[in-house]
N, C-alpha and C positions, 0 to 999 in steps of 0.2 A: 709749281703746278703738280695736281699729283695723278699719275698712274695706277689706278687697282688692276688686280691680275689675279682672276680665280682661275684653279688648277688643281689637277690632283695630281701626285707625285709617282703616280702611274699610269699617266696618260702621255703613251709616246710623244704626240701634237705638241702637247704644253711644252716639253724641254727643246724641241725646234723651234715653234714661237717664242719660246723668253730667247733663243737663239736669231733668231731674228729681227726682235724688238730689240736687242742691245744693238743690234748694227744698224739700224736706225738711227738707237739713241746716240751712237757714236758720231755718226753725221747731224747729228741735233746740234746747230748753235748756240741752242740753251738749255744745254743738257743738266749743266751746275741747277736748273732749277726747278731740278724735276725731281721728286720725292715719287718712292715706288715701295707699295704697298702688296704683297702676297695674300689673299682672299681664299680662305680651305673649301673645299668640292670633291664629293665623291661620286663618282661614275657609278660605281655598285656597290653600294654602302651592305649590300647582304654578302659582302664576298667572306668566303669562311678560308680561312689561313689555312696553306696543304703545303706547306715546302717537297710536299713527295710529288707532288703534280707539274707535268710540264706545262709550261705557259701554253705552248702551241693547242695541246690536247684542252687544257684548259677551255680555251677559246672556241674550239671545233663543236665540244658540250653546251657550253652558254650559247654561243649563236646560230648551232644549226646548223654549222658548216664542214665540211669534209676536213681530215685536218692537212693533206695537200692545200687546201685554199686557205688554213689559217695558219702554215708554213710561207706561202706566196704574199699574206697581207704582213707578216712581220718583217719578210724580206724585204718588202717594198717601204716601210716606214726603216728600215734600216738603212737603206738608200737613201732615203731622204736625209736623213741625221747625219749620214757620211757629210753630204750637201753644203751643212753649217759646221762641219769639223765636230761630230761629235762619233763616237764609236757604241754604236749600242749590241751588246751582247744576247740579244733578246732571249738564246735557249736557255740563258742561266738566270733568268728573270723569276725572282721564286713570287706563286700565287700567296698574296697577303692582302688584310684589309691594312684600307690607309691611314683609319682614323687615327692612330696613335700617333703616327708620322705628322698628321695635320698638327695635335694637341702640342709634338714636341716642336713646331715650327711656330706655334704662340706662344711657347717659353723661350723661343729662339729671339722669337721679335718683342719679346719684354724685355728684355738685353739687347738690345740694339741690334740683334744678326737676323733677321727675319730674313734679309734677301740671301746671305750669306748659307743659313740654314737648306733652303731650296734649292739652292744649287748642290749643294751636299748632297741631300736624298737625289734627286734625279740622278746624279753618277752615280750613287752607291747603286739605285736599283737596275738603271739601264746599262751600266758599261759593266760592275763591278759584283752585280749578282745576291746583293743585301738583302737581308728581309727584312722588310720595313716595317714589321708589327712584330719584332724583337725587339725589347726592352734594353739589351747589354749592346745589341748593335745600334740604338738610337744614343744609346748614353757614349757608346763611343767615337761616333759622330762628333757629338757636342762636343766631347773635349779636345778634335782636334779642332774645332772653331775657339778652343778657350774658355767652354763653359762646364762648369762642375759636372763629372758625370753622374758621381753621387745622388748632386742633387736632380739631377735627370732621370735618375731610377727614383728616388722619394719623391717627384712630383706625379712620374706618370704610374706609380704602382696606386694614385690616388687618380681622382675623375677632374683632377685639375686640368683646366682649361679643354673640358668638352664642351661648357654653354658657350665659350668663343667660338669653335669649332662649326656648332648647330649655328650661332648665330649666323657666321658667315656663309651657309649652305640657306638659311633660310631669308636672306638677305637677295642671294641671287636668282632664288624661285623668284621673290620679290619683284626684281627685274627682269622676270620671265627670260634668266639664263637655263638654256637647255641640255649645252653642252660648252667643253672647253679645249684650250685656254679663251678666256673673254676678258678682255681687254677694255676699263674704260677709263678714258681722259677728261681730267678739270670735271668729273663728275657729271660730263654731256656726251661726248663723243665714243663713240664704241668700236670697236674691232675685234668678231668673233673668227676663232679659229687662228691656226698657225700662216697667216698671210705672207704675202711678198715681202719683201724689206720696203718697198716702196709704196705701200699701204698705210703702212705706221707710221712714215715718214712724212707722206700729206696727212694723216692724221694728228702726228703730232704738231705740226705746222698751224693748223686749223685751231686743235683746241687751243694753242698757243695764243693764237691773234686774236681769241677773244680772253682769253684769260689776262695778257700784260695789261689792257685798258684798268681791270678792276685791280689789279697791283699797284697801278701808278698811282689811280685814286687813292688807295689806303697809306701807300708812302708819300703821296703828296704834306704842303704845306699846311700846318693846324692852323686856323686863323681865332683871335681874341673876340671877346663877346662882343666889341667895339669894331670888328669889322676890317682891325689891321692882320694883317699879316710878317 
């Protein structure tokens, strides 16, 4: 059965949801057969890279808010991430665009580390302060997952894998995703946002009980033109 999971690698929510969803999938009895697919989205695709800017200040600019109150909203998604075991450093959070970071997580998942990858960036940018639209810091990334860094700098100093990128942004308009993380199962079932544990767990449950019927069929018995089996 497979799980999509659109996210951006800087959006607090997503890294508590994919924290969440694994606690789930850990109490999932049929976890071995659940394939999980990472889906790129950008919250503000216009964001202009400033590593001189604080996050907080940052935030008080873009929405309009005092930056006591976008000191109080980071504190509080801070809290929350404590919640799932995760330590987010938010002041050292440098403002960057994400697309690169998406582009290098479809050269992650062309090697098999796509989920692997994602996890990567969410620690580098929340706990450990990365800029995620540096080039030398995405390649060094990669190579501690195993993959060339080399070739991580000659892929993304080129526009490789932006139409993957677009596709998956224009895929979740598609699905009239508005925000994230969004979550969907067996291609039916949905779950937006950083939910309960106990959300994704009746969810997973659900899409499951209709997805084993059409497994069994396709594993079932082939029968002969003549009707034996």
């Amino acid at each position: 059965m497979k799980v999509e999971i659109w996210s951006d690698v800087m959006c607090p929510f997503c890294y508590i949801g994919k924290r969440r969803f694994e606690d789930a999938l850990q109490q999932f009895a049929h976890k071995d057969e659940v394939e999980i697919e990472w889906k790129s989205f950008q919250l503000n695709p216009d964001m202009v890279t400033d590593p001189s800017v604080n996050i907080n200040q940052y935030l008080a600019d873009a929405k309009g808010w005092t930056l006591e109150y976008a000191k109080q909203m980071n504190n509080h998604v801070t809290e929350m991430a404590a919640e799932v075991g995760l330590h987010y450093n938010m002041d050292r959070a440098v403002v960057a665009n994400s697309f690169n970071a998406h582009r290098f997580t479809h050269f992650a998942k062309k090697h098999g580390l796509g989920v692997e990858a994602e996890e990567q960036l969410f620690k580098a940018y929340f706990t450990d302060g990365k800029n995620m639209d540096d080039v030398d810091t995405l390649a060094q990334l990669g190579a501690e997952l195993g993959l060339d860094a080399g070739e991580i700098k000659q892929t993304l100093a080129t526009n490789a894998f932006a139409d993957e990128v677009k596709h998956d942004i224009a895929e979740a308009s598609y699905l009239g995703i508005r925000g994230v993380p969004f979550f969907v199962m067996s291609g039916k079932y949905a779950v937006s946002g950083a939910q309960a544990v106990p959300v994704f767990t009746e969810t997973l449950e659900k899409a499951y009980s209709e997805f084993r019927p059409q497994l069994e069929i396709v594993e079932g018995p082939v029968c002969g033109p003549d009707g034996d089996c």
